[in-house]
N, C-alpha and C positions, 0 to 999 in steps of 0.2 A: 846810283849807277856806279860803273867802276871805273881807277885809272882811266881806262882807254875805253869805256864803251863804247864808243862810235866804232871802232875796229872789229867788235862782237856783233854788231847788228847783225840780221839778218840780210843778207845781199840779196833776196827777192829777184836769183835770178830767174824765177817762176812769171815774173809780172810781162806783160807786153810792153815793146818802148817801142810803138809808131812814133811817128814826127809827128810834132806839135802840133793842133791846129794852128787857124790864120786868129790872130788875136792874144793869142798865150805866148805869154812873155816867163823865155828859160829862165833868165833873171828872178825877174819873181816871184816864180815858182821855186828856185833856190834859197830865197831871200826868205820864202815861207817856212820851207823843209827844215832850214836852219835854224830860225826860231822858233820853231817849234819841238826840237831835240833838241835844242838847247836848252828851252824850258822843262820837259819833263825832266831833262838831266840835274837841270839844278835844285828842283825838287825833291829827289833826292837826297844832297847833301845840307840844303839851307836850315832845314828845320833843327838841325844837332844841335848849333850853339842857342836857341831859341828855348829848348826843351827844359832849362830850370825855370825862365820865366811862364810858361806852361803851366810847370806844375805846381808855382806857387798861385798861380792865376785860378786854374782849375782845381788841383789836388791830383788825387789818384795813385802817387806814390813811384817808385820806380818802376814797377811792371806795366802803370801804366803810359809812362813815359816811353819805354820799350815799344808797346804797342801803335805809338803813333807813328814811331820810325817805321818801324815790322809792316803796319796795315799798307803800307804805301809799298813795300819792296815785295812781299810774298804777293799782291796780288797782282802788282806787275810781272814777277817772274814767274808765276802758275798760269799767266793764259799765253805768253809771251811764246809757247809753243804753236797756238795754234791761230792768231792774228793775222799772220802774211796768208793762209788760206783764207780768212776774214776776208781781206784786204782783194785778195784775186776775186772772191767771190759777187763783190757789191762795188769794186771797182778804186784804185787808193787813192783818188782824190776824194770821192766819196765820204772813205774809211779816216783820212787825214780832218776832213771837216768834221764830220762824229765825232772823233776820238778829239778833236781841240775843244768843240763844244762844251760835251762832258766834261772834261777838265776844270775849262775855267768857270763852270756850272760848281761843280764840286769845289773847288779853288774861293769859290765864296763864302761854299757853307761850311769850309774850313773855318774862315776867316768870320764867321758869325756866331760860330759855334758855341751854346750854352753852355754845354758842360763837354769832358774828356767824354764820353760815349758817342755822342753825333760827334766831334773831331774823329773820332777812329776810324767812326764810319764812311764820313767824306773823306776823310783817307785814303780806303780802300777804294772806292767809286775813283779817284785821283790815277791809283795804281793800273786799276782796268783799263781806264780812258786812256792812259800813257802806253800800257801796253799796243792799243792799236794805231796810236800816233806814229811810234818809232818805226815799223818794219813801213808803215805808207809812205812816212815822209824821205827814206828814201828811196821807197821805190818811184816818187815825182820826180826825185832828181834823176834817177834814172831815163826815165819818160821826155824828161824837158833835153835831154843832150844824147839825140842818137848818136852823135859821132863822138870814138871809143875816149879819144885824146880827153876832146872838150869836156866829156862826161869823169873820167879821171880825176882832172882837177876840180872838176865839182863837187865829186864826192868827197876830196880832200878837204875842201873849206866846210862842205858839212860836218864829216867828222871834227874838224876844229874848234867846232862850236861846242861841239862836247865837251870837249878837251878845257875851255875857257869858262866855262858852264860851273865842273868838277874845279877848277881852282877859285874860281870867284863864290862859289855858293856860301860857306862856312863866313865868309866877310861880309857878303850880303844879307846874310840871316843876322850876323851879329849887327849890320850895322843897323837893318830896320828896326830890331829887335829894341835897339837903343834910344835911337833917338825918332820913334814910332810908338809901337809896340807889337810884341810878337806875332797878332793878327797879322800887321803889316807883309810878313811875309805871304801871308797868301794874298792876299788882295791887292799886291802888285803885280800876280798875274792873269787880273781883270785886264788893261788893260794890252799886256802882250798878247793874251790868247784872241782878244779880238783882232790885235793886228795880225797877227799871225791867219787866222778865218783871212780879214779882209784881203791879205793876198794871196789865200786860195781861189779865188776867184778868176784868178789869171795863169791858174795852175792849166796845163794842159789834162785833158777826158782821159781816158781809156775804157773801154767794153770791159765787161765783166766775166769770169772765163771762170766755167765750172773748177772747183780746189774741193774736196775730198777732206770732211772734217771729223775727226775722233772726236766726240761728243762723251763718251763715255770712259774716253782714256783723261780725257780732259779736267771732268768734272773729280772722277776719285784721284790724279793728282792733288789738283786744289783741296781738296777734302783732306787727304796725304799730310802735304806741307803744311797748311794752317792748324790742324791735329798736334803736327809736330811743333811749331811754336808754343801750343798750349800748353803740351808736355812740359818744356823746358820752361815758359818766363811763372805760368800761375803754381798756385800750390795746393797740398794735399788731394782730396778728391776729386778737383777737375783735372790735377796732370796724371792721376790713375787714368780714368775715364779718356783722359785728351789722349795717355800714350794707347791705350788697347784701341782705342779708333783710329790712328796715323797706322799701328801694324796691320788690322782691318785693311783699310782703305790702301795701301802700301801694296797688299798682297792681291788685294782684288786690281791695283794697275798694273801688274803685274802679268797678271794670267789674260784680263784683254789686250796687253800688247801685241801678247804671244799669239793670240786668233782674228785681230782683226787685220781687214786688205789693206787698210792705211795708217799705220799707228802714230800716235802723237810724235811718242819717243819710240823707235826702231832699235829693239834689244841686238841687233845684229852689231849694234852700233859699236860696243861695247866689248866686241872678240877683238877690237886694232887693238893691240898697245899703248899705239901712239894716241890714239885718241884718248884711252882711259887717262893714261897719262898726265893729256892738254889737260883734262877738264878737271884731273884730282888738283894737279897744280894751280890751274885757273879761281877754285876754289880755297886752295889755302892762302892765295892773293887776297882776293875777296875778305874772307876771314880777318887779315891782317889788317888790310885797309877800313875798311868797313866799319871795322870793332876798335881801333885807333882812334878813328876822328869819335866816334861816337863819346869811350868812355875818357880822351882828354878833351873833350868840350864840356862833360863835368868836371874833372880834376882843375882844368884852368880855372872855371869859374865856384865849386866849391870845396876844392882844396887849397888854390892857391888868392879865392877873392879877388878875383877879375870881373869887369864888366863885360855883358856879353859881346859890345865892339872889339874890346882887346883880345878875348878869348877866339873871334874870329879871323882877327889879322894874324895870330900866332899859326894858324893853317897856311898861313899863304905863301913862307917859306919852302913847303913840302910840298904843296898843289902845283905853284905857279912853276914848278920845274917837270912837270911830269910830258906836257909837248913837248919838251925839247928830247927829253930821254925814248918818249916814244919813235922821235925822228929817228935816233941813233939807233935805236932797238931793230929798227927795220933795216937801216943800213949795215948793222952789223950781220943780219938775218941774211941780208942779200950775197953779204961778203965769204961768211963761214958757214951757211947751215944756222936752221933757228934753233938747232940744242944749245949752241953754244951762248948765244946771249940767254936762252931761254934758263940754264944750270948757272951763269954768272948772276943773272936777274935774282933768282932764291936765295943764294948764297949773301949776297948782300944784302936783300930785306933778311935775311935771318940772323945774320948781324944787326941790323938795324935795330931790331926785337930784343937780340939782348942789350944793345946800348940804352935803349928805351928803362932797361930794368933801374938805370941808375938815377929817374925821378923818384922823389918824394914829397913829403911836404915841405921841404925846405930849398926846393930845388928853382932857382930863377926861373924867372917865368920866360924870358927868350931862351934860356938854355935848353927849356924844354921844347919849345919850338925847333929849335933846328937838330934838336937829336931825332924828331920825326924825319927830318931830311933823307940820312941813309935808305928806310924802310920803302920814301916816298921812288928811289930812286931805283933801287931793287923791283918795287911793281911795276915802274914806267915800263922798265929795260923787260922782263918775264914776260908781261902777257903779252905785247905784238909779237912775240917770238911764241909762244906759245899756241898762240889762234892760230899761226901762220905753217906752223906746225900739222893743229889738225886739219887745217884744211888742205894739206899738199897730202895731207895721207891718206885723204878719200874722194871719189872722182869729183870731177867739176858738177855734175848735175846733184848732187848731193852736198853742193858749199852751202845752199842757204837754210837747210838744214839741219846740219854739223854746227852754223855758228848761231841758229834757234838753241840749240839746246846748251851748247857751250854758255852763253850767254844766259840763258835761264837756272843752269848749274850755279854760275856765277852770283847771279841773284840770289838764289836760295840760301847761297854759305854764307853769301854777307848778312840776311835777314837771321839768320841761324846764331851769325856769333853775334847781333846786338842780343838776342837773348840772352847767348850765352855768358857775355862779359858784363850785361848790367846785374845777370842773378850773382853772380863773384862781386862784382863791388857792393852789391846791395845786400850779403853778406855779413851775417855778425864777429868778424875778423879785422873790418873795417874796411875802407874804400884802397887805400896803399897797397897792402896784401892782395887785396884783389884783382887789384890793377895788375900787381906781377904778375898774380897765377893766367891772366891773361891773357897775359903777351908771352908767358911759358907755352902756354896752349897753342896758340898762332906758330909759333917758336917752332914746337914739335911737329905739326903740320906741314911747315918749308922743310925742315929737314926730311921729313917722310916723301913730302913731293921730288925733293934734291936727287934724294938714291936713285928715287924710279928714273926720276929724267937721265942722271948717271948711267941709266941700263939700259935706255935707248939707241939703238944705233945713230953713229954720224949724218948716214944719209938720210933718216926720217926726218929732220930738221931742213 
């Protein structure tokens, strides 16, 4: 997930929210919601600093190591469009126990896993199930607090959980990692995904209410994105083959957006500005973030010979600040207009990226910890300004769909640069080199985002 994912969910404001039945407790129906995006959230991030004992466990190499992050993010972010239809259709408390199911179904046969081929694959199965997690588990909380106030702060502690989720993850992968072993990370959420079921049980019902699903805008996205990782992390004739199927499949979701009554993604979407804007921005966040933790959870631990515990605690300078800066991100959004945090946010991860440039292998290993700081603090501050952005720029009946695909953009660029930053380190130039040309890359992306936001008007913010 990202910086702030809980603030990209989807707001499902599509879902019914009768009052509670007599017996459903808002509580824990909250107490559910929140564990249960908390879990897919740290999913996410925990496996990074996990990923060299992996692959001395299993093999596979770098591409394949790539792969186990990637399988978990593209297939989260390819159905992530069309889930809260899911979810309306069969109802989200429903949708909430499926999708936890699945998970911690999957979450075992991670954690069982013979070789890197079934871990990728429960990987994926992982990504799906989380997909339909997230838009349910907040639409319960929506469900359990009809009244606007009480529902407000509910969703804030939700979102929190994200937030807490994303800084703690990198610590808790290293710490399991250590003094467990790397299984350990998934098979400690055997037992959250059960508790998390068990207090669905006291989730309040909802009916089920026909939602309108693109089945065929759906599947040749997915076909699209996961084309496109093969392109970039495998080599010679499957990234031929991988790239003329992602252009394929690219073109062909293309021309069904354009004719069918309900599209996934609504090309229309795409004439605002301010939207293209959000979401190019959104994604060179992603990019930054994403492809950061990833390739210095190797460099901590096989450039500079750290244990995975250490290499994890070293994120928790840069994570453990990003609630606080999301707080300020909104207050200043509320204060000036969201360009204004949202062009100061870029600016300063883009700094960040080149401060970044001045690791090496000789570089202390807490120094390189808090020179992630600037980058971490730049993301916090951009994307709640950014989301907030595109959603003031398109009507309200169109917010829970504006932050589906905002959020799935998001997804895709992060799954995109762990390709892209592992094929540069895993490069015959060496890992150092690559790491720069990296955060070069990320680097010219903020800047590219900086301009447009620079061209945006005052008041689209």
């Amino acid at each position: 997930m990202s910086p702030n994912a809980a603030l990209q969910a989807p707001p499902a404001d599509h879902q019914l929210t009768p009052r509670p039945p007599r017996g459903a407790s808002p509580a824990l129906a909250l107490a559910a919601s929140l564990l249960g995006f908390a879990l897919i959230t740290l999913d996410a991030s925990v496996v990074n600093v996990a990923l060299p004992a992996i692959g001395s466990d299993l093999g596979g190499g770098m591409s394949g190591l790539q792969w186990v992050v990637d399988a978990y993010t593209l297939a989260f972010a390819a159905l992530m469009l069309s889930t809260g239809a899911f979810a309306d259709r069969i109802g989200s408390a429903k949708a909430y126990a499926l999708g936890t199911v699945v998970f911690t179904l999957a979450s075992a046969a991670c954690g069982l896993a013979p070789d890197l081929g079934v871990l990728i694959g429960a990987r994926v199965v992982q990504g799906v199930a989380a997909a339909v997690v997230l838009p349910a588990s907040l639409a319960l909380v929506r469900q359990a607090y009809p009244d606007p106030a009480r529902r407000a702060r509910a969703v804030a502690l939700w979102a929190a959980g994200g937030s807490v989720a994303v800084a703690l993850g990198p610590v808790a992968g290293g710490a399991l990692t250590t003094v467990w072993d790397w299984r350990g990370i998934f098979f400690i959420n055997l037992p959250l995904g059960l508790a998390a079921l068990a207090l669905t049980t006291r989730a309040p019902r909802t009916e089920r209410r026909p939602a309108p699903l693109d089945l065929p805008g759906q599947l040749t996205a997915a076909i699209a994105l996961a084309a496109l990782a093969f392109a970039v992390i495998e080599q010679g004739t499957v990234r031929i083959v991988a790239g003329a199927v992602a252009v394929a499949a690219g073109v062909a979701f293309w021309l069904i957006e354009r004719r069918v009554a309900h599209p996934v993604v609504p090309l229309g979407l795409f004439r605002n500005r301010t939207v293209t804007v959000a979401i190019g921005a959104g994604a060179a966040a992603s990019v930054a973030f994403y492809g950061v933790i990833f390739v210095f959870s190797l460099y901590f631990q096989r450039v500079r010979g750290e244990s995975a515990l250490t290499a994890g605690l070293m994120f928790l300078p840069m994570t453990a600040l990003i609630p606080v800066v999301n707080v300020l991100s909104g207050k200043l959004s509320t204060r000036y207009g969201a360009r204004v945090p949202m062009l100061a946010g870029q600016l300063l991860a883009l700094a960040g990226l080149l401060v970044l440039l001045l690791a090496d292998e000789h570089t202390p290993t807490l120094l390189a910890a808090f020179l992630m700081v600037p980058l971490a603090l730049g993301c916090g501050t951009s994307v709640p300004a950014l989301t907030a952005a595109m959603m003031e720029a398109l009507p309200q009946e169109r917010a829970g769909l504006a932050a589906g695909v905002l959020n799935a953009g998001r997804q895709v660029a992060g799954a995109l640069s762990i390709a892209v930053f592992g094929t540069l380190v895993a490069g015959g130039g060496g890992f150092v080199p690559g790491l720069r040309t990296s955060l070069l890359v990320a680097a010219g992306l903020f800047a590219v985002s900086a301009l447009a936001t620079l061209r945006l008007r005052p008041s689209a913010g």
